[in-house]
C-alpha positions in Angstrom: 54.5 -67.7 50.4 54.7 -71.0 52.4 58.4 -71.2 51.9 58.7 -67.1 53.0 57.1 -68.0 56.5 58.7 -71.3 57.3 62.5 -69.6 56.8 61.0 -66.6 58.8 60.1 -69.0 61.6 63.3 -70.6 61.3 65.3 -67.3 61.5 63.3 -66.6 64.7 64.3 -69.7 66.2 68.1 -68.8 65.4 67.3 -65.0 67.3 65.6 -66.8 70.4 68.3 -69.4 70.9 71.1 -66.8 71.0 69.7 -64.4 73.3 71.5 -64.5 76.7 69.6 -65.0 79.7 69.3 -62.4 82.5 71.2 -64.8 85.0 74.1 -64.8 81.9 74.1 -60.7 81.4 74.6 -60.7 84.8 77.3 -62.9 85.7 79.0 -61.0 82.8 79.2 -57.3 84.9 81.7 -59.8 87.2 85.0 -60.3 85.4 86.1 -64.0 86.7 89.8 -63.2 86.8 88.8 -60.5 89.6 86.7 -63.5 91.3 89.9 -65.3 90.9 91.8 -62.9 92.2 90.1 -62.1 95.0 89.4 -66.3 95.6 93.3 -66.6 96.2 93.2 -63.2 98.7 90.8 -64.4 101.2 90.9 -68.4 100.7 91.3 -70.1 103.9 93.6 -73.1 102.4 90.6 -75.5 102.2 90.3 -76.9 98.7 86.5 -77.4 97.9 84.7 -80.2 97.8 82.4 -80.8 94.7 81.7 -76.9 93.7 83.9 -74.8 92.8 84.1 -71.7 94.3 82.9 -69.8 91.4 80.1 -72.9 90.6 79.1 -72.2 94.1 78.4 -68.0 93.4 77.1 -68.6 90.7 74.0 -71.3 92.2 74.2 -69.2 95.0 73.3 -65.5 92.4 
């Protein structure tokens, strides 16, 4: 029975760690080639500086 509840406990541990976060199901509805897209559109010419525009929405969401 001991064995039974430790590969239980270890198969919940494999559910949690691939659930996606809220943040993740999210950022998912936004398809990053239309970000893409629409970052070459209306870019001013200026490259970034550390984030990337997308890195940037992203902290920013």
């Amino acid at each position: 029975m001991e064995l039974v509840s430790k590969q239980l406990t270890q198969k919940e541990n494999l559910d949690v760690a691939h659930h996606n976060t809220i943040l993740s199901q999210l950022l998912s509805l936004i398809p990053r080639h239309d970000f893409e897209r629409l970052e070459r559109k209306h870019s001013s010419g200026r490259q970034p500086r550390i984030f990337t525009r997308w890195s940037q929405f992203v902290c920013l969401a």
